[in-house]
TORDRENVEX-301702 format. One line per 8 residues: their letters; for each residue x, y, z of C-alpha. Coordinates in steps of 0.2 Angstrom, whole numbers. Layout:
REM TORDRENVEX-301702
a	X:Y:Z | ...
REM end
This chain:
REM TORDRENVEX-301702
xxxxxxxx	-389:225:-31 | -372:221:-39 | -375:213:-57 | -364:198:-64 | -351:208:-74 | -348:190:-84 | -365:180:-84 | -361:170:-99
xxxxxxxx	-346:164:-87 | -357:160:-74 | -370:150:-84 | -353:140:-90 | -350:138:-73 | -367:130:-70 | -366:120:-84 | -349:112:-80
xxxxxxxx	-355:109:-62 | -371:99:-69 | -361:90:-79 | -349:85:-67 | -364:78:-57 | -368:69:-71 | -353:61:-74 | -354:58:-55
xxxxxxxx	-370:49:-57 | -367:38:-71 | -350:34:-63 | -360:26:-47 | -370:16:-61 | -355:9:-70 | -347:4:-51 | -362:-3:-47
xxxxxxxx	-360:-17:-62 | -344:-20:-54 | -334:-10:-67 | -322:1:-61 | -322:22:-69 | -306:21:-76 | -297:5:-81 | -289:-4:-69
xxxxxxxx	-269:-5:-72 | -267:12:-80 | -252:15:-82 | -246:34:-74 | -229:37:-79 | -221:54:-80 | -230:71:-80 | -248:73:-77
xxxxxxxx	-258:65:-90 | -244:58:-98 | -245:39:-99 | -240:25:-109 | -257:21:-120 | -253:3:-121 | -259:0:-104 | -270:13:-102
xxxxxxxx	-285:0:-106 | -290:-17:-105 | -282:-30:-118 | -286:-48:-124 | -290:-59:-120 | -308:-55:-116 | -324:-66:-108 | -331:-74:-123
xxxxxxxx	-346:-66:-124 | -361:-64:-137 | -378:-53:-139 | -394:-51:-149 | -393:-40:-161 | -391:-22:-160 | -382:-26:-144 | -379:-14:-128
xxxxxxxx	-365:-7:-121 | -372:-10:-102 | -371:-29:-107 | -352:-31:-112 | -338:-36:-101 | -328:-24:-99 | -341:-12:-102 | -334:2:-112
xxxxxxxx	-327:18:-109 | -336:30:-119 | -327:46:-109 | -343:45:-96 | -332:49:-81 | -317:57:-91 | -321:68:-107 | -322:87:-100
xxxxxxxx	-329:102:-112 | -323:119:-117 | -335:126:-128 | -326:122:-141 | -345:118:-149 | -355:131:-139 | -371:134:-147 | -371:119:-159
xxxxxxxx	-383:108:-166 | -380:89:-171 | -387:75:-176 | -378:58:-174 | -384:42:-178 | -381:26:-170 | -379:39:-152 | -386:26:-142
xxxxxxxx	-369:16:-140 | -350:17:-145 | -341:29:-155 | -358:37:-158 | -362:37:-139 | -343:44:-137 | -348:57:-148 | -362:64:-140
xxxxxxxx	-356:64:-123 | -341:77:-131 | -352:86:-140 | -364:90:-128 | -350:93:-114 | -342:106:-129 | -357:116:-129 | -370:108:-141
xxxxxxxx	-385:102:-143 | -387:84:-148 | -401:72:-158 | -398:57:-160 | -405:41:-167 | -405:22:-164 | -414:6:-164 | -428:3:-153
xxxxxxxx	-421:-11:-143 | -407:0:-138 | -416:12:-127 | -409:6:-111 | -391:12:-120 | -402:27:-126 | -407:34:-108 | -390:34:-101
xxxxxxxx	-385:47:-116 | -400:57:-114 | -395:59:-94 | -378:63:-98 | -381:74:-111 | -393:86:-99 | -381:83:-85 | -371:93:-98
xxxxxxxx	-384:106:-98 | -388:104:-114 | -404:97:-125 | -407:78:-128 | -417:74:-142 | -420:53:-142 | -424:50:-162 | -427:29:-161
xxxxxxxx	-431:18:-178 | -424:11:-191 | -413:20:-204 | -412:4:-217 | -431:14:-222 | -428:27:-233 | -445:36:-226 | -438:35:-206
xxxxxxxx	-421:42:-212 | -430:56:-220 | -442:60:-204 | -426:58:-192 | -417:74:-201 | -433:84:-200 | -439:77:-182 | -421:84:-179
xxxxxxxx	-421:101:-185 | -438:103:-179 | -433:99:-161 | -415:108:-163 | -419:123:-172 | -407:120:-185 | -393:107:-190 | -374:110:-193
xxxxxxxx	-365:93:-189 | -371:78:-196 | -363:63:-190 | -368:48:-201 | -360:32:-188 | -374:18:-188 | -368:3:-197 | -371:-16:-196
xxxxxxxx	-359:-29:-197 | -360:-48:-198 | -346:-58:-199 | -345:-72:-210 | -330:-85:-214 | -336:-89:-233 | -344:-79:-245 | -357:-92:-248
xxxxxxxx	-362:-91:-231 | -367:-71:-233 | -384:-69:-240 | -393:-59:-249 | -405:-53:-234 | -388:-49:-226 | -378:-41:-240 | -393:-29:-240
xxxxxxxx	-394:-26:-223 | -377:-20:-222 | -378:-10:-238 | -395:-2:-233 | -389:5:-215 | -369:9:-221 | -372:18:-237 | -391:21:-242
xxxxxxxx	-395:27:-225 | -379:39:-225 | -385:45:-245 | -405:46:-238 | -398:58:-221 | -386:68:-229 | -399:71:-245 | -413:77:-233
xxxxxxxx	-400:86:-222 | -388:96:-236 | -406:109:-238 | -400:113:-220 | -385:116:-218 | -377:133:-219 | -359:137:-224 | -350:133:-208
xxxxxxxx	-357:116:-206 | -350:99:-206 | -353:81:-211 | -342:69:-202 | -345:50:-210 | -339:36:-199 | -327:23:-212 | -316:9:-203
xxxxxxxx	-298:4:-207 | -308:-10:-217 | -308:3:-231 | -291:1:-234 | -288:-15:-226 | -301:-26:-227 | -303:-40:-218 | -306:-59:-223
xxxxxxxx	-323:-60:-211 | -332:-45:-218 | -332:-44:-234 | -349:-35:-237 | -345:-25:-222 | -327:-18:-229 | -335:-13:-245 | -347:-3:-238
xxxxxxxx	-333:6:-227 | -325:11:-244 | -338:16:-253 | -340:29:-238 | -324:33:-241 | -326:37:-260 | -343:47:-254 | -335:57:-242
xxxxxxxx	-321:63:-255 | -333:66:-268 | -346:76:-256 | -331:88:-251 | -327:91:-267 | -348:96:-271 | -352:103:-255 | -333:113:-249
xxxxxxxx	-337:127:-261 | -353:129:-251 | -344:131:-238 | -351:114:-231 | -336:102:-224 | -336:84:-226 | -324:72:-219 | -322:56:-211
xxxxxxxx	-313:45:-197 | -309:28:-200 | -308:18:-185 | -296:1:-180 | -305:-10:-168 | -315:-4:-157 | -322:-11:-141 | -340:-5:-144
xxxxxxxx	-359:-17:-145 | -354:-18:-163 | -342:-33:-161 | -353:-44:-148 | -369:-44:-156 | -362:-52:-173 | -351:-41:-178 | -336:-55:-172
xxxxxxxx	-339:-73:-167 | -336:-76:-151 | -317:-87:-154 | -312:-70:-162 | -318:-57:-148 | -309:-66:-137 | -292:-60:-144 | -298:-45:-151
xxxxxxxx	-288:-29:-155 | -273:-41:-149 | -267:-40:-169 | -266:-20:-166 | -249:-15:-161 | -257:-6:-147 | -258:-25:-143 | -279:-20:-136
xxxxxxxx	-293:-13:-146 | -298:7:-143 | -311:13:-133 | -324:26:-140 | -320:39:-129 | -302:39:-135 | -309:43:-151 | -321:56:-146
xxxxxxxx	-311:68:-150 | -308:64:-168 | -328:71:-171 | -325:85:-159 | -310:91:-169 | -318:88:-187 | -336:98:-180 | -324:111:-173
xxxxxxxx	-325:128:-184 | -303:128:-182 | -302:113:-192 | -309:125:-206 | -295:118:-219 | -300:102:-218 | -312:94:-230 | -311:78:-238
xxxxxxxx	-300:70:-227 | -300:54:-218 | -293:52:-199 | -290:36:-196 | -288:31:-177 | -282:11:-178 | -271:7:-164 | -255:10:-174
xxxx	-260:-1:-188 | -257:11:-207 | -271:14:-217 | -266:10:-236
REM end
């Protein structure tokens, strides 16, 4: 019998045609709810896959709309595009192993879907109520070919965010991307209408639970690994609504800078991305009241917010060993709006 003269070729075949079939599969789910794959109005102007990115997603204003918190993407209208139907691999992560918090939904969801379609296999944590959002990323992920490993509780304990790094490498044989993305956000007009209970919340899941992860993950990581923090433009431009919330975005910005600077000389990268506004579970649940979602990302002078999957591949280029000079940096992704 003739023998494969290129079987890792062929198992990449397989795996690409499994994740198509995913993406297939998830597809039929979104058009089910009525939501079209791709957004309707796309503009397609000049060569292939070059379009003007103004239109290339809905803009304000939106259906006023509000959730409990955490939230779930498969409850917002429109529902967002986290590259379900359009994100396609390389194996530009082959053999991976991550761990991304906040996976269940937006930019974290985004991110998983990348990373497993690049090669990797992928843990990732989130609240209990979001396992609805959670089982569509597990599906995805092994539609990929790839290994899901669902890591649900609540990072605010220091306790859960210690046995989620070790549930993690336990289950992935090992860890080299971290990608601390949870965070909480609550909107609040006044400073004398944010309360304590609230200040802490935020604080605990934005920058404890980052510190308590990448504590228990550094004894892991081997030179080649990477930690990618998730900031916000609110660390350079705050805004009036979120006062608590914008100071723990720069706080992960001072983190990630001083972390390079101890962990690049182990050979450990550490950087960040620091989103605009994003059309993610984040901003219905609290996160916006519902006057402002309405109009939201209309300030940007993309004139709409992003969608996580057009951010996805931000994370995929900062886990990416040819990225190997950049450390300590922060990408910001914003719509057109400048950081500083």
């Amino acid at each position: 019998m003739e023998q494969d003269s290129d079987p890792n070729g062929r198992r990449a075949a397989l795996r690409a045609g499994a994740a198509l079939l995913g993406a297939a599969a998830i597809s039929t789910d979104v058009l089910a709810q009525g939501q079209a794959a791709k957004p309707a109005g796309a503009a397609a102007s000049g060569p292939a896959g070059v379009s003007d990115p103004r239109a290339a997603y809905p803009k304000p204003p939106f259906q006023k709309q509000q959730q409990p918190w955490p939230g779930l993407a498969s409850k917002m209208v429109p529902r967002p595009d986290h590259g379900e139907t359009s994100y396609r691999g390389s194996g530009r992560l082959a053999g991976r192993k991550a761990l991304i918090t906040g996976g269940d939904s937006g930019i974290g969801r985004a991110a998983a879907i990348a990373y497993a379609r690049e090669g990797a296999d992928v843990a990732f944590g989130y609240l209990p109520q979001e396992q609805e959002d959670a089982n569509e990323v597990v599906r995805l992920i092994e539609a990929a070919g790839r290994r899901a490993v669902t890591l649900p509780g609540d990072i605010r304990k220091e306790a859960f965010c210690k046995q989620l790094v070790s549930d993690a490498v336990r289950a992935l044989g090992g860890l080299d991307i971290l990608v601390n993305n949870a965070a909480f956000q609550r909107s609040k007009d006044s400073i004398l209408d944010i309360t304590t209970d609230q200040f802490d919340d935020t604080f605990r899941t934005n920058v404890y639970a980052l510190f308590w992860i990448t504590r228990a993950a550094v004894p892991h990581l081997k030179p080649g690994a990477t930690i990618i923090n998730t900031a916000s433009i609110n660390a350079y431009d705050p805004s009036e609504n979120l006062v608590d919330y914008a100071a723990t975005k720069a706080a992960i910005a001072s983190l990630t800078k001083s972390l390079a600077k101890q962990l690049t000389p182990k050979g450990i990268r550490v950087n960040a991305v620091a989103p605009g506004p994003y059309w993610t579970p984040l901003q219905p649940s609290g996160g916006q009241d519902p006057e402002r979602l309405v109009k939201f990302g209309e300030d940007s002078p993309m004139g709409r917010p992003g969608q996580p999957a057009e951010i996805a591949p931000v994370y995929v280029l900062l886990a990416d060993g040819a990225a190997s000079f950049m450390s300590g940096d922060i990408v910001g992704s914003t719509g057109g709006k400048p950081q500083g």
